[in-house]
N, C-alpha and C positions, 0 to 999 in steps of 0.2 A: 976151630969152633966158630960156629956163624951167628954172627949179632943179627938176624935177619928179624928177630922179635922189636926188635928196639927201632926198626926201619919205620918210618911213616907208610904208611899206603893211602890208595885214591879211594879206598870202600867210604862210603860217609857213616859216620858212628850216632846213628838214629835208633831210633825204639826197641830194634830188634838184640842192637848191644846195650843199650843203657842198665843200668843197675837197678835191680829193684829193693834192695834193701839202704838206701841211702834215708841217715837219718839228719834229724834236725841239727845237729850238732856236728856231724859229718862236712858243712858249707861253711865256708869262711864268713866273718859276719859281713860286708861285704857282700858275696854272694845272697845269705838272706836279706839283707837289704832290697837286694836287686828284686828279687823274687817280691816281696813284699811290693814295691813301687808297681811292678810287672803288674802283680793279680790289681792292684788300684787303677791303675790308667785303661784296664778293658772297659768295654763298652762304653766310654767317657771320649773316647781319640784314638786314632792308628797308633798301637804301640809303638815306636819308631825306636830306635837306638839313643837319637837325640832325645826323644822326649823324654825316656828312662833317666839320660842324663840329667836332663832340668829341674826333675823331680827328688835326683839324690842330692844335686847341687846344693836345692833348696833346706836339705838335711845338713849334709855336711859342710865342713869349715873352711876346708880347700877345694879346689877344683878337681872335677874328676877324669883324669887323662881318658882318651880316646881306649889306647891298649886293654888300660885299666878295663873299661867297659867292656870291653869287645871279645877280648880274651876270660872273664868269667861268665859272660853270655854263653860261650862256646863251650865251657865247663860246664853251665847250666842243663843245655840241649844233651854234651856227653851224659847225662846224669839223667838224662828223661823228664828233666821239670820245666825245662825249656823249649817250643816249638817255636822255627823261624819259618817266617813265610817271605818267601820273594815278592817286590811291589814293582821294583823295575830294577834294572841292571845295576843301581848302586844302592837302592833302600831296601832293609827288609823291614819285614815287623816279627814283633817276638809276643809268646801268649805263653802263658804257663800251662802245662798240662795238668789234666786230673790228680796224675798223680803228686804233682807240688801242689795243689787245691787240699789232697790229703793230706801231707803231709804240713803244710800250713793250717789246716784245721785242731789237725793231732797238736801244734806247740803251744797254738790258741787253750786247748783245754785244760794244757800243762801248766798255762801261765794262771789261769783261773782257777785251779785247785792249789797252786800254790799262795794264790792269792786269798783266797778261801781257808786255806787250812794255818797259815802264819800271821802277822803285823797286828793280831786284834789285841786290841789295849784292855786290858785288865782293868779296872775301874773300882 
């Protein structure tokens, strides 16, 4: 019996594999972190890897390992929400795509209805 599924291969897993049904809830929180900092630092500075970092830093309590980063970057792009762009041989920059545009939209209106429709105080 051949484990050849479970082999890595050199195909790059871009747009044409990505998922399209991945939901909000589907990402580690972590992950939408990432995304959230992502879609904030465009048009503001080269999304850089480091700069995503400075910016969760500046959230979180502990430091945020390199791996850490890098490896849910990579899960991000697997998933279609994440586009890396080459800058030179060792920096890229990362941009969220549309469809995490969407899908950051879609949790935006989830949190607003929930906000909306619970917490109001009785009087």
């Amino acid at each position: 019996m051949s484990d050849a599924h479970t082999q890595p291969t050199d195909e790059p897993n871009r747009d044409e594999t990505a998922r399209d049904d991945t939901a909000w809830y589907d990402l580690l929180g972590f992950q939408r972190d990432l995304l959230l900092v992502a879609a904030e630092v465009e048009g503001e500075e080269l999304p850089k890897g480091l700069t995503l970092m400075d910016r969760l830093e500046a959230r979180y309590a502990d430091p945020i390992n390199h791996g850490r980063l890098y490896t849910n970057l990579s899960g991000l792009e697997d998933e279609g929400l994440i586009e890396t762009e080459e800058i030179d041989g060792r920096t890229n920059a990362y941009r969220v795509t549309d469809r995490a545009r969407e899908l950051l939209a879609g949790h935006r209106d989830a949190i607003d209805d929930a906000l909306d429709a619970g917490g109001k105080d009785d009087e």
